[in-house]
C-alpha positions as CSV (number, residue, x, y, z in Angstrom):
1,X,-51.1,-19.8,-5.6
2,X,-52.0,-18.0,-2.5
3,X,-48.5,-16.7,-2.1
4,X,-48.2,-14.8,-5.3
5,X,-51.2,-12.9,-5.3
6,X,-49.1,-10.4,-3.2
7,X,-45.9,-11.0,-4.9
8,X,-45.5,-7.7,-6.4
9,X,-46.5,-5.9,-3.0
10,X,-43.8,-8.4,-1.3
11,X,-41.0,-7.4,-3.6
12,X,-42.0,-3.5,-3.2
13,X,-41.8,-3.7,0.7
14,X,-38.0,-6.0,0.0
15,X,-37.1,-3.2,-2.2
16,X,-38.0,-0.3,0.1
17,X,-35.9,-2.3,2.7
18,X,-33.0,-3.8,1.3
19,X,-32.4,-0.6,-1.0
20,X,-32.8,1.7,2.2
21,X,-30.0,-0.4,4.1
22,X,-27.6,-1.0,1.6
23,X,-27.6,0.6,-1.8
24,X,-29.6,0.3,-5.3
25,X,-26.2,-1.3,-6.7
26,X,-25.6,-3.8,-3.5
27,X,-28.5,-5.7,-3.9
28,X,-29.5,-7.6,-6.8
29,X,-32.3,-9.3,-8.0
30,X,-31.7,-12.7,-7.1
31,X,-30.9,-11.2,-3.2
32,X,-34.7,-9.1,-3.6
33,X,-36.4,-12.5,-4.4
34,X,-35.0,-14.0,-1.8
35,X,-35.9,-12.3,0.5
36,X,-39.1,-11.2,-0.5
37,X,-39.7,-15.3,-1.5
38,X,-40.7,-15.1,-4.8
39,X,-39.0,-16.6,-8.1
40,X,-37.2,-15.1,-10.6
41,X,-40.0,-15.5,-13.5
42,X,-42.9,-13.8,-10.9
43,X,-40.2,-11.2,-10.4
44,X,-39.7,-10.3,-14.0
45,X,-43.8,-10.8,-14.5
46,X,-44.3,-7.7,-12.5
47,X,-41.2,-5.6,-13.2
48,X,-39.3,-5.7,-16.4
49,X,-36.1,-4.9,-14.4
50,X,-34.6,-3.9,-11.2
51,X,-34.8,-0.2,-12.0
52,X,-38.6,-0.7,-12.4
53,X,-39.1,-2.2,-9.1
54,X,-37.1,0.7,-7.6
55,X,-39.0,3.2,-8.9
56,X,-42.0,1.3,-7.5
57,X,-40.5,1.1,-4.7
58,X,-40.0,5.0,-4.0
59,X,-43.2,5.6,-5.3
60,X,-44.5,3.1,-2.1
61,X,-41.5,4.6,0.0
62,X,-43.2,8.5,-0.7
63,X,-47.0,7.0,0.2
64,X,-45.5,5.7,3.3
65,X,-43.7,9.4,4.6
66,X,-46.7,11.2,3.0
67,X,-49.0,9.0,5.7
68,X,-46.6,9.0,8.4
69,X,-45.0,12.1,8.4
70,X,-46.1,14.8,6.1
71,X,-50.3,14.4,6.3
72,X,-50.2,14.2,10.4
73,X,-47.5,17.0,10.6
74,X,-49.0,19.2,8.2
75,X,-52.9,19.0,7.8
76,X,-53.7,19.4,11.5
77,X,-53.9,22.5,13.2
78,X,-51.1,24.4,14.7
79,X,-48.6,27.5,14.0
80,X,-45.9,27.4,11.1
81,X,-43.3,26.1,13.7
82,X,-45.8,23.9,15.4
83,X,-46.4,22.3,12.0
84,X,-42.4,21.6,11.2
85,X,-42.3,20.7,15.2
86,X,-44.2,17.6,14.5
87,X,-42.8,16.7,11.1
88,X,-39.4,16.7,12.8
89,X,-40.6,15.0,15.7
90,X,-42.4,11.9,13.8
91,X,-39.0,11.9,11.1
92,X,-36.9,11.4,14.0
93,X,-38.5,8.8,15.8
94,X,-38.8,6.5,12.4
95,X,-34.9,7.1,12.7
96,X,-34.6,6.1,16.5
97,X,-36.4,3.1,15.6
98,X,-34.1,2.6,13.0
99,X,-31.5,2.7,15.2
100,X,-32.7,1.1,18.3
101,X,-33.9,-2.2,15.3
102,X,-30.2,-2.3,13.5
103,X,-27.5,0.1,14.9
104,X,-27.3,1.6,12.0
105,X,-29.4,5.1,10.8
106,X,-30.4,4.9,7.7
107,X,-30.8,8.2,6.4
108,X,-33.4,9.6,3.8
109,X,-34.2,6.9,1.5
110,X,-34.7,9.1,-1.2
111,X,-31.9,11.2,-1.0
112,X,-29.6,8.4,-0.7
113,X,-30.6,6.7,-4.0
114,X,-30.1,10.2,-5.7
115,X,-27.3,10.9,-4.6
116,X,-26.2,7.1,-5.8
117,X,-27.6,7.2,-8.9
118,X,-28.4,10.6,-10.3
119,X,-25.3,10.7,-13.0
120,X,-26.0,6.7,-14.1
121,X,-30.3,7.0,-14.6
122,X,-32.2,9.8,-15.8
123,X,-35.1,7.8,-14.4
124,X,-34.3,7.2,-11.2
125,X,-33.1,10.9,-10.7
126,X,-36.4,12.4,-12.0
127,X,-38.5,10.5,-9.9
128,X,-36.5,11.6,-6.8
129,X,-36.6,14.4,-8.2
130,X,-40.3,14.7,-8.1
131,X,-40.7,13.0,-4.5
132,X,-38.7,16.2,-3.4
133,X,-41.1,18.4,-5.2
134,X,-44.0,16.7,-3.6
135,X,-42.2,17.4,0.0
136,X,-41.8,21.1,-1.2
137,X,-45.1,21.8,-2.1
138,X,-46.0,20.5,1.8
139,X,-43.8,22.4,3.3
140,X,-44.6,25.4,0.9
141,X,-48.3,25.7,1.5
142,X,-47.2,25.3,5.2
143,X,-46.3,28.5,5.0
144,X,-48.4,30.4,2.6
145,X,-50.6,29.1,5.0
146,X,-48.9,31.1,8.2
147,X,-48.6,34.2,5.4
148,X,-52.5,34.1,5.1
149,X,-52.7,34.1,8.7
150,X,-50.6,37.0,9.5
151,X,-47.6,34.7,11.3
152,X,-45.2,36.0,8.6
153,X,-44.7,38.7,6.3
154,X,-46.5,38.5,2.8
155,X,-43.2,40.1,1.5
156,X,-41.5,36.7,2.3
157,X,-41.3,34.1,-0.6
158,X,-42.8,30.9,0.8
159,X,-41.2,29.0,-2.3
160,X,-37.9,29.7,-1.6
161,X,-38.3,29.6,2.2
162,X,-39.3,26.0,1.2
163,X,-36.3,25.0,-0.5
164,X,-34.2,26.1,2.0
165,X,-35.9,24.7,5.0
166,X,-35.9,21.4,2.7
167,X,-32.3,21.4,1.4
168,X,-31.5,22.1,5.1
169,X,-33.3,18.7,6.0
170,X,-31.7,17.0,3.7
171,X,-28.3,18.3,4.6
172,X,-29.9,17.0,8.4
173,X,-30.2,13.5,7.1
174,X,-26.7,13.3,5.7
175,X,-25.3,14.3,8.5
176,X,-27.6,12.4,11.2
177,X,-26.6,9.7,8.7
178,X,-23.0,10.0,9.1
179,X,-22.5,10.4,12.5
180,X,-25.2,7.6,13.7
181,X,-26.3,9.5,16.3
182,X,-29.9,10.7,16.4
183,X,-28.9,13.3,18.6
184,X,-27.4,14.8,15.6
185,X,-30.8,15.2,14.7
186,X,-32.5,16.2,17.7
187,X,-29.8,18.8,17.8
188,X,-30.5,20.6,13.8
189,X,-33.8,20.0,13.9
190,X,-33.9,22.7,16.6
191,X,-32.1,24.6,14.4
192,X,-34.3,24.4,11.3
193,X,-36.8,25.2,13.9
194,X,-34.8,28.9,14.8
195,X,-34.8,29.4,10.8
196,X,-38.5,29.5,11.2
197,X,-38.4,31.8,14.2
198,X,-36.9,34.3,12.8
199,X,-39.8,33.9,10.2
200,X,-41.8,34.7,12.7
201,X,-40.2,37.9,13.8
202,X,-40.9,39.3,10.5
203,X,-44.6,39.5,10.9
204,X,-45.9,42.2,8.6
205,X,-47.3,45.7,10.2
């Protein structure tokens, strides 16, 4: 009985794992329990199906970049570019870790299942969906934040500024991805950083 009183919490951390290195449709359930060591009827006591356990899992996945990333990166001190400096500093050491552990980088866990599974389940692509938004929102009062302190114009729009610097991460992931290099991103995050310079050179007078 000791064992599966953190069953569910086991086949959550499997999930965020296996899912990460492989793909949502590569691994099954029967590989998940395995791993996580826990049978098929505990399984299906916590999660009516693998899609519930995924979602779960993402949800777990989000808590874990919001702790390690986003909160240390963005709720201490520092300029607009300081603030994105660390974020891109703590992202890419999770990924050289990644690396240095398996060889392989395995890219943004979240982008990757959307980009898997977006056009086969609506509710797997809203609730990436809604993990992007949250990562927004950071990066968005990031800069109304620099805005309020004079760093940037108040004519800018911090939402769209936002997106962008977020769709160019994610197009950072892909690629980092892809080549298998973390240079690749050492290399664009200084570029995402000279977006935000040029922020900065639009202070208002």
């Amino acid at each position: 009985m000791g064992r599966t009183s953190d069953a569910r919490e086991r086949l959550i951390r499997t999930a965020m794992e296996l899912i990460w290195q492989n793909s949502y449709h590569a691994v099954g359930v029967e590989a998940l329990c395995r791993k996580a060591a826990v049978n098929k009827g505990s399984f299906y006591h916590f999660f009516a199906s693998k899609r519930d356990l995924a979602l779960a899992s993402l949800e777990a996945t989000w808590h874990f970049a919001e702790q390690h990333s986003l909160r240390p990166a963005f709720t201490m001190d520092g300029s607009l570019r300081e603030r994105f400096a660390r974020f891109f500093a703590l992202v890419t050491e999770v990924n050289r870790q990644d690396h240095i552990e398996r060889g392989l980088i395995g890219g943004c866990p979240f982008g990757n299942l959307g980009n898997e599974m977006s056009g086969e389940d609506k509710a797997l692509r809203d609730k990436v969906q809604s993990i992007f938004m949250r990562y927004i929102a950071y990066f968005e009062d990031a800069i109304r934040e620099a805005i309020r302190r004079g760093e940037i114009s108040a004519a800018l729009d911090a939402g769209k500024i936002a997106r962008l610097l977020f769709t160019y991460w994610q197009g950072v992931f892909l690629l980092t991805k892809t080549s298998n290099s973390i240079a690749t991103m050492e290399e664009l995050s200084g570029g995402a950083l000279r977006i935000l310079d040029g922020l900065t050179n639009e202070v208002a007078v």
